[in-house]
C-alpha positions, 0 to 999 in steps of 0.5 A: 252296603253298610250305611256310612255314618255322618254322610253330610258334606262337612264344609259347608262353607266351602262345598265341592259336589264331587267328594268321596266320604270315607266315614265308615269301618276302618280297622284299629289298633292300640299302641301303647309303648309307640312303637307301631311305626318301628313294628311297621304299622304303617307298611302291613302288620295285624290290627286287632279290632275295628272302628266305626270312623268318625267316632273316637274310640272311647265312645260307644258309636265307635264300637270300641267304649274303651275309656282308659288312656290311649297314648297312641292309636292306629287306623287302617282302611282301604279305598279305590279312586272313583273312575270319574276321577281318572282326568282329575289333576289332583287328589286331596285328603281331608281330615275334620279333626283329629285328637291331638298329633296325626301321622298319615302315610297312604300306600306306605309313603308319608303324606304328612304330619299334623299337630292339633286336635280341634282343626281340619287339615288336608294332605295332597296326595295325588302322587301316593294314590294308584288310581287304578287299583286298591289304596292303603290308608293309615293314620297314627294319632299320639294323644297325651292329655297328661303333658301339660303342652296339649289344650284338652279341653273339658277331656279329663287328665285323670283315669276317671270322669269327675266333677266338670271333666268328662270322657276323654276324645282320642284320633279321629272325630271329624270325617275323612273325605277325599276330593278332586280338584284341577293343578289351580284351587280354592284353598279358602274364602274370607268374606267381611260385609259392609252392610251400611255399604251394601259391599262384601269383601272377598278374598280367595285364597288359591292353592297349588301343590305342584313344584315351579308351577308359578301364577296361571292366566286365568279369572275368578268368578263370583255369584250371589243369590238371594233366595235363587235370585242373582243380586250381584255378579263379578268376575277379575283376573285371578292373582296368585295366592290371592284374588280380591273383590268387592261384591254389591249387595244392594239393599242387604237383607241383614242377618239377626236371631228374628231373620238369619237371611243367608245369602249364596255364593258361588265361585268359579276360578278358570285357568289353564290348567282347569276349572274349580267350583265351589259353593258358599253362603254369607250373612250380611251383619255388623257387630260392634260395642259401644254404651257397654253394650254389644250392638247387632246390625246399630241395634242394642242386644242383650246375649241371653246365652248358655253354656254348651260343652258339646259333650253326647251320650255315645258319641262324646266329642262327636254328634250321633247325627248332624240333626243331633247338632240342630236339635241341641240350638233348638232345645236352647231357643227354645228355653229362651236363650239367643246364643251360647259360649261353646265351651272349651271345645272347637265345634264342628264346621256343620253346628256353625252352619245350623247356628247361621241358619236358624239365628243363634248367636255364639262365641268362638272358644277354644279347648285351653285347658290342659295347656300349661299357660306359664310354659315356654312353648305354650305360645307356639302351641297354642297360636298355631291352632288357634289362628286355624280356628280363625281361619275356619270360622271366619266367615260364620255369621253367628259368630259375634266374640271370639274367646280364646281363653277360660278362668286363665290361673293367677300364675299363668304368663299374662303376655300369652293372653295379651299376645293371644288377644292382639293377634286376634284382633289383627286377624280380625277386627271386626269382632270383640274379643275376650282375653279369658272368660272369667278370672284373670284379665288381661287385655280385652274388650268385654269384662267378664266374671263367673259367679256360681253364688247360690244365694240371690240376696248375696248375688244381687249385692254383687253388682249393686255397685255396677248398677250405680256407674261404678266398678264392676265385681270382679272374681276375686284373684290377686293378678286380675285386672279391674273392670273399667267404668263404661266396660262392656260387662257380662256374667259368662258364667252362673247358676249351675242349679244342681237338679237329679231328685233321682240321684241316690248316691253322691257321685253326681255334681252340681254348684250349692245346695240341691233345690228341695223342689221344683218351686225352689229351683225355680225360685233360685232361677228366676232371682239369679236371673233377674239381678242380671236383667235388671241390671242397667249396665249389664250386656248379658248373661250365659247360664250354666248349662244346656245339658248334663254332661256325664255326672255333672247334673246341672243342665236343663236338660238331661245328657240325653237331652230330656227336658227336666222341667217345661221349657216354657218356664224356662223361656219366661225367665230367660226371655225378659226384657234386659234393663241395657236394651230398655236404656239404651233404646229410648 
């Protein structure tokens, strides 16, 4: 038996022990004038190739490396219900993500439809399946970069990868899987911690799929470990939709990049109808801001970020392997960095966990480029994914701002920023939120600025004014609202030092001038930096960027992740001590 790639449980926030991976070969088939489902696609019909699932066919992993446009393509695979299964009440098929509009039908009935091409979405399909015999699984995936009404991220709207866009990501790029669970389950946790309370507040959302079934007599409950050790145990009656609880944690051992302490929860709901188990994890940490800076656990903190786009060699969107998504958090420590905006992507479920469980903070961003901001429906599209995003990644603690939005244009509707930005911080309150990084505020709680200026001198004049108490620069855009004095402020985006001495033509790219050598670069580095560490009324910085991506060749390590220079050299300047937590702390 062939290996089955990306083999990893890929919730592992909400993990059932009993799951079939369908990762794998499938087979493939393009349709470029979207006319599969009138040809019957979905009911028999020849597909021409074969793919290798998780991976887009663009990439290389797929077997596939097409490149070109794709309107719309079509999977087909064959799969059999586990014997163990046969008492199971329920059958669940989940997707990780697919790019951008999915239609499923299983056994040639529909199991339904689902928009967005970032978030997770589950189909119950206990009455489609024959769980005797051979089921026939087909998904369509319409994928149209070019409308202006699909966020596409850093994938390219034009037929070639150019400058900072790169190879496009087309259907399936997350795993597929399929699960058992009893007529009553958990649909989703959200947990907040109290740590100054030593509380955890739970919420369990409940799921059925069953037509006039009402609420069932049943409980919920709860356990927590600390390092295979029980520190708390709760059990209530469970209520429909929603059961709620306060957990104790007493004398919480907090989470922070010097001691990602995580603590296990497992959950049993009980009902007449059955049992559901699932496994889970939490951090207990606070984040708040205040004296314009951000404030982990009541301390000062200086977020020494870098830009990651998430971009591989031969998976593009998609790690090669989940130790591919561990390495990358340990190539930026290792540089010196404490986190990372994840940029202009929704990442992976299982890159979060490894960012919980080795200390790495980092900013939930979504993929808004390719959205036309001043379009009527640009609302309903984009709120729709995003609140799934803040459903998914809710309960991450490594996640200390979400950013819904990048370098937002000047002709952009700045009541979808405000409405996008207010709507966050509804959902959820206990972390800042940034309206847009970079260029056009609106409302937010962090003021931002991208500043690729390669001149240090220069750069430094920028915020001599902030230093002072005053006005922060801010980019230069007429509709751009100005810093406030006191105002959490950070440079989410500078350097992009160009560096590819092996480059022999033009078609590499980069910000300013090339560095002669290996002295100037580092030279420019350490400046740019500098000015931002110094500086007193600064909270952080995010360098651009951890990796090369494709012909953008300004990372620090290459796109195959080779250190161009010693990452000790990087780590003495990025690790410095910041002139906020000097002052902040005495």
């Amino acid at each position: 038996m062939s290996v089955v790639p990306r083999p990893e449980y890929p919730r592992p926030q909400l993990v059932r022990r009993d799951w079939l991976n369908l990762n794998g070969e499938w087979e493939f088939s393009e349709d470029p004038g979207l006319s599969g489902e009138a040809r019957g696609l979905h009911e028999g019909g020849d597909f021409e190739r074969r793919i290798i699932v998780p991976f887009a066919p663009e990439s290389k992993l797929s077997g596939i490396g097409k490149t070109d446009f794709m309107p719309c393509v079509w999977y087909r695979r064959r799969f059999r219900v586990p014997e163990q299964w046969s008492d199971s009440s329920r059958l669940l098929l989940h997707f990780g993500a697919v790019d951008y509009e999915a239609t499923v039908w299983v056994n040639g009935r529909l199991a339904g439809n689902h928009r967005g091409g970032y978030t997770p979405f589950r189909f119950d399909i206990t009455e489609l399946v024959n769980r005797e015999g051979e089921n026939t699984l087909v998904v369509r995936a319409v994928d149209d970069t070019r409308s202006g009404l699909q966020p596409t991220g850093k994938q390219s709207i034009a037929y070639a990868s150019a400058g900072c866009r790169y190879t496009r990501t087309t259907g399936i790029w997350q795993t597929v899987w399929l699960e058992p669970v009893s007529d009553f389950s958990i649909d989703h946790v959200r947990m907040i911690p109290s740590p100054h309370e030593g509380k955890l507040r739970l919420e369990a959302v409940i799921y059925h799929q069953i037509p006039g079934l009402g609420p069932s007599q049943g409980t919920l409950k709860a356990t927590v470990k600390a390092e295979g050790r029980v520190v708390s145990r709760q059990t209530v009656e469970a209520a429909f939709p929603v059961t709620a609880m306060t957990l104790d944690v007493p004398e919480p051992r907090l989470w922070s990049p010097d001691d990602p302490f995580l603590y296990d929860l497992e959950l049993i709901l009980e009902t007449e109808a059955g049992a559901d188990r699932v496994e889970s994890y939490f951090g207990m940490r606070s984040v708040k801001l205040a004296n314009g800076c951000l404030y982990l656990n009541g301390e000062p903190l200086f977020q020494r970020l870098v830009l990651d786009q998430g971009f591989y060699p031969d998976g593009i969107y998609t790690a090669p392997s989940d130790a591919a998504l561990r390495r990358d958090i340990e190539l930026a420590q290792a540089a010196g960095f404490n986190g990372a905006r994840l940029h202009e992507k929704v990442f992976e479920p299982r890159f979060l966990m490894w960012a919980d469980r080795l200390g790495y903070l980092v900013w939930g961003e979504f993929p808004n480029w390719g959205l036309d901001h001043k379009h009527p429906a640009a609302l309903e599209r984009f709120v729709t994914e995003w609140m799934d995003v803040l459903q998914r990644d809710f309960n991450h603690p490594s996640i200390i701002t979400w950013c819904p939005f990048n370098e937002t244009p000047n002709d952009q509707n700045p009541e979808l920023l405000r409405t996008v930005y207010r709507l966050t911080k509804a959902i959820d309150p206990t972390r800042p939120v940034v309206d847009t990084s970079g260029y056009v505020h609106v409302e937010t709680d962090v003021y931002t600025v991208h500043n690729y200026n390669q001149n240090v001198a220069e750069f430094s004049v920028a915020y001599e004014p902030l230093a002072q108490g005053k006005e922060g620069w801010r980019n230069p855009h007429s509709n751009n609202a100005p810093h406030v004095v006191g105002q959490p402020y950070l440079v989410d985006e500078y350097g992009g030092i160009w560096w590819n001495p092996d480059q022999k033509d033009d078609k590499g790219w980069g910000y300013g001038a090339r560095p002669a050598n290996e002295e100037e670069f580092f030279e420019r580095l350490r400046g740019l930096t500098e000015v931002l560490l110094n500086n007193p009324n600064i909270c952080g910085f995010c360098y651009t960027q951890l990796t090369d991506v494709e012909q953008e060749v300004n990372g620090l390590y290459t796109y195959e992740r080779v250190a161009k220079f010693d990452p000790k050299r990087y780590r003495q300047i990025f690790s410095a001590p910041a002139a906020i937590e000097s002052r902040l702390r005495t």
